[in-house]
Every structure is written in C-alpha cells, then in structure tokens.
N, C-alpha and C positions, 0 to 999 in steps of 0.2 A: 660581770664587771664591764660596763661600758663609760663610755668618756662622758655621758650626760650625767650616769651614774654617780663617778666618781667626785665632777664639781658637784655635785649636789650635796655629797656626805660630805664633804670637804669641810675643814673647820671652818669659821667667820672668818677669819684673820686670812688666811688663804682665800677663800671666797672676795675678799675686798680685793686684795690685789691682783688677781684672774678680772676684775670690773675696771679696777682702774688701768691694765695694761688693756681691756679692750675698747673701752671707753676713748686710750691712747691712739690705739691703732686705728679707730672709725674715724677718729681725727686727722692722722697723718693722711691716710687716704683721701680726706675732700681736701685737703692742702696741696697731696701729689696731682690732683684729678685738675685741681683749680689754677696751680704753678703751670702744668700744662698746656692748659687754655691761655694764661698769661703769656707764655715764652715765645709759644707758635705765633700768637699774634702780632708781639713784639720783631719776632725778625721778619713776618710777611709784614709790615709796617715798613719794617727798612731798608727791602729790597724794594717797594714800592716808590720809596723816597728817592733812592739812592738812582733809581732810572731818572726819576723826572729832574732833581736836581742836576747829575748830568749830563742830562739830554741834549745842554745849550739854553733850558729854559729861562726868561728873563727873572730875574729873584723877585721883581714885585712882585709879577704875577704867578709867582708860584707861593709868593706869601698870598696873594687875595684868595688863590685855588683853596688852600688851608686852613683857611677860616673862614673862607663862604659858609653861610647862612649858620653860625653856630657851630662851627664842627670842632671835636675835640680833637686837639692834635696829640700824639703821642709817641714816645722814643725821641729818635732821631726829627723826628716834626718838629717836638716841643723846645730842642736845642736848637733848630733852625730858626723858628718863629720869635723867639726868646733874643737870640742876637739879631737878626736883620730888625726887629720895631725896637731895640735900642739903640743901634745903630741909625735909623731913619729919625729916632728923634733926636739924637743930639746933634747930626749932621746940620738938621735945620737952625740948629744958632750957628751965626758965622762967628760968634765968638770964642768958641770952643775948639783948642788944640787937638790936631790930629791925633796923636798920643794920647789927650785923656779920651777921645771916640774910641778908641780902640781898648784901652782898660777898662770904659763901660761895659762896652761888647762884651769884652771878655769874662767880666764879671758877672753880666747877663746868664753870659751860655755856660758858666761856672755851673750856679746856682738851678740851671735847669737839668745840668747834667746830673748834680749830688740827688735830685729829683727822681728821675729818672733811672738810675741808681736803687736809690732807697727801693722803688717800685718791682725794681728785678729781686732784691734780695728778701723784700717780703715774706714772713712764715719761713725761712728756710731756719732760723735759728731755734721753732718750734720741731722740725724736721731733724735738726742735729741733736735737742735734747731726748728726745724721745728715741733716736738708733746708740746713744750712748747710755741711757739710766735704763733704760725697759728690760734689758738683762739681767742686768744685779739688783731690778725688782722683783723680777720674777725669781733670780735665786735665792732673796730675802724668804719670799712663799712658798718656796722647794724647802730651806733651811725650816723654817719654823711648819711646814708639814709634816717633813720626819722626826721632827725631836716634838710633836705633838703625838704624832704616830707612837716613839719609844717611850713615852711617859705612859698612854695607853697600854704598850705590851708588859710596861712593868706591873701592870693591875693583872694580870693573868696567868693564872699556874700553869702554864704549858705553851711556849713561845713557837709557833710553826710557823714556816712562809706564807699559806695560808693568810694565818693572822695578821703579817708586816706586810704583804703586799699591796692591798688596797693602801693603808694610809701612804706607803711610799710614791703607788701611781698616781695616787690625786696629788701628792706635791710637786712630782715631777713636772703635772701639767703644765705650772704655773710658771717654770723653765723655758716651757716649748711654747705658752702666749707668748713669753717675754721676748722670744728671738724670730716669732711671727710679727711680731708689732717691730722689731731693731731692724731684721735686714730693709724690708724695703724702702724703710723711713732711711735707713746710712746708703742704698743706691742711689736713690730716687734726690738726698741732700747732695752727694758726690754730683751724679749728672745733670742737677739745674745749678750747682753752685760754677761748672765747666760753660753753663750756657748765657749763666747771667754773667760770667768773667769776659767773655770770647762776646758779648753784645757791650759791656761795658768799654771795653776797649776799641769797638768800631764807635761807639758814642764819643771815647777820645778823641780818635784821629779825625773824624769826621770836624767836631769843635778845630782842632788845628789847623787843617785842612782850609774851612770856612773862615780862620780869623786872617789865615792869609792870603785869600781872595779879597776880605772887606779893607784890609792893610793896603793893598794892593788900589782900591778903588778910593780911600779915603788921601793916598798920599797921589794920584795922579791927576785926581781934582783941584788939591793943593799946588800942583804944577810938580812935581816932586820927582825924582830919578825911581824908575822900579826894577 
C-alpha cells in the first residue's frame, strides 16, 4: 500500500477529484507566487514615490520625472499623475471655477484609485474560492470512496480490515489534497487581502492629502484666504 498505489486503484469519480483539487492547488500557487511579485512591488513603488514627492520636489517636475520617455506609472504614481494633468488642464481655462477644478481632480484621482484598487485585489477572490470549496470537495471524494469501498465489501463472503482498508485509505487521500490545496490558498487570501487593504488606504490618504495641497494652490491663485 503506497500513496501512488492507492490513487491509482482509486475509483474514476475519486480519481477526478484528486485532478481537480490539484489542478486547484497548481493554480492557487502561480497566483500566491504572482500576488507576491505584485504587492512587493506595489509598496517599493510607494516608498519610492512617497520620498520624492515629499522631498519639496516641484510637482511639474516630478510629473515630467514620471512619464519621461513612456514610463508606466503605477500605485500611488498613477493617482498622482491622474490628478495633477487634470488639474493642469482645466486650470488653463480661466473660465473654469475653482470648485469645479477641484471636483475634476477629484474625480480624476477617484477613478485612478478604484484602478489601482481593482489591481491589488486581482485573483484573490480565485484564492478565497479555492481555501473555502477544496474541502468539502475532497470530502465529496472521501464520502463516495468509502461507500464505493462498502458496496464492494458487500460482494464478499468474509469482510476483514484487510479488505476495507485500502478502499478507505484511497478515499481519505482525497481529504488531505483537499486541505493541502484550502490551507495555503485561506493564509496566503488572509495576508494579501491585509496587504492590499493597508496599500489601499495609504492610496486614500495620499489622494486627500494631494487634493488639499492642489485646493490649496488653486484658491491662492484665485487670490483666495487659505
């Protein structure tokens, strides 16, 4: 009786779902592996940002920095870039009230945030179906290996452990894919869903933060009390 052994005797019906919780599991992994590479990048992006912006540096020229020769901006860039060039274009009509510059803005760096956003929570909701069903799939394939197992023992005159063993450990397997393929997929959901909340919310304050510097610059232009 070995474990190669046992999936192999293993009925069809059990055998499919041993394929599809691993199938699951090689999947959560390039997703865990891939969120990773996303996240890191994401906050070294915004410790990046978050110097030069306040360094003192002039904001044109940390928008020109940003988009020299093509560059893609991202995170906290793309909510930067997004308010200051809608901000610089409505500023240039002198017809255009303060107040709507500044709900442009806003609406700008809204729409880059829900962006940016969407981008952190990518794949995690593949990551939560897969730590909450892979269980009670694999104990669909534990269920229906032993009462496949006892339909067999009932074909034979003399019932010993022996005989119920194997069908019981090839069902069980299908248990232990199942909760191989759950835990890491529900940590690995728990700590990017903590990472993409905790970047999401420096993406808030930062947008706040920026619309009341550009509030700031748009009403003392205006001649306006700040």
């Amino acid at each position: 009786m070995s474990i190669w052994g046992l999936i192999a005797s293993a009925s069809l019906v059990v055998q499919l779902v041993m394929l599809i919780l691993l199938a699951a599991s090689i999947f959560s992994w390039i997703v865990i592996f891939q969120r990773i590479r996303v996240l890191k990048a994401a906050k070294k992006t915004r410790t990046a940002f978050e110097e030069n912006f306040w360094s003192g540096i002039d904001l044109s020229q940390l928008y020109r920095k940003l988009t020299q020769e093509g560059r893609k901006v991202e995170g906290m860039e793309n909510i930067f870039t997004s308010g200051i060039k809608e901000f610089t274009r409505l500023r240039q009509n002198q017809n255009v009230d303060p107040d709507a510059i500044m709900e442009g803005v806003q609406r700008a760096m809204r729409v880059a945030l829900y962006r940016e956003e969407e981008k952190l929570d990518q794949h995690l909701p593949f990551l939560a179906t897969v730590g909450s069903t892979s269980p009670y799939i694999g104990l669909f394939g534990t269920v229906w290996g032993i009462m496949h197992s006892f339909i067999g023992l009932a074909e034979v005159q003399q019932a010993t452990l022996a005989t119920v063993a194997p069908g019981i450990a090839e069902a069980l397997i299908a248990t232990a894919i199942g909760l191989a393929a759950a835990i890491p997929a529900v940590i690995a959901y728990n700590r990017f869903s903590s990472a993409a909340e905790s970047l999401g919310s420096s993406y808030e304050n930062f947008a706040d933060e920026f619309t009341s510097i550009l509030h700031r610059k748009v009403h003392v232009r205006e001649g306006g009390a700040v």
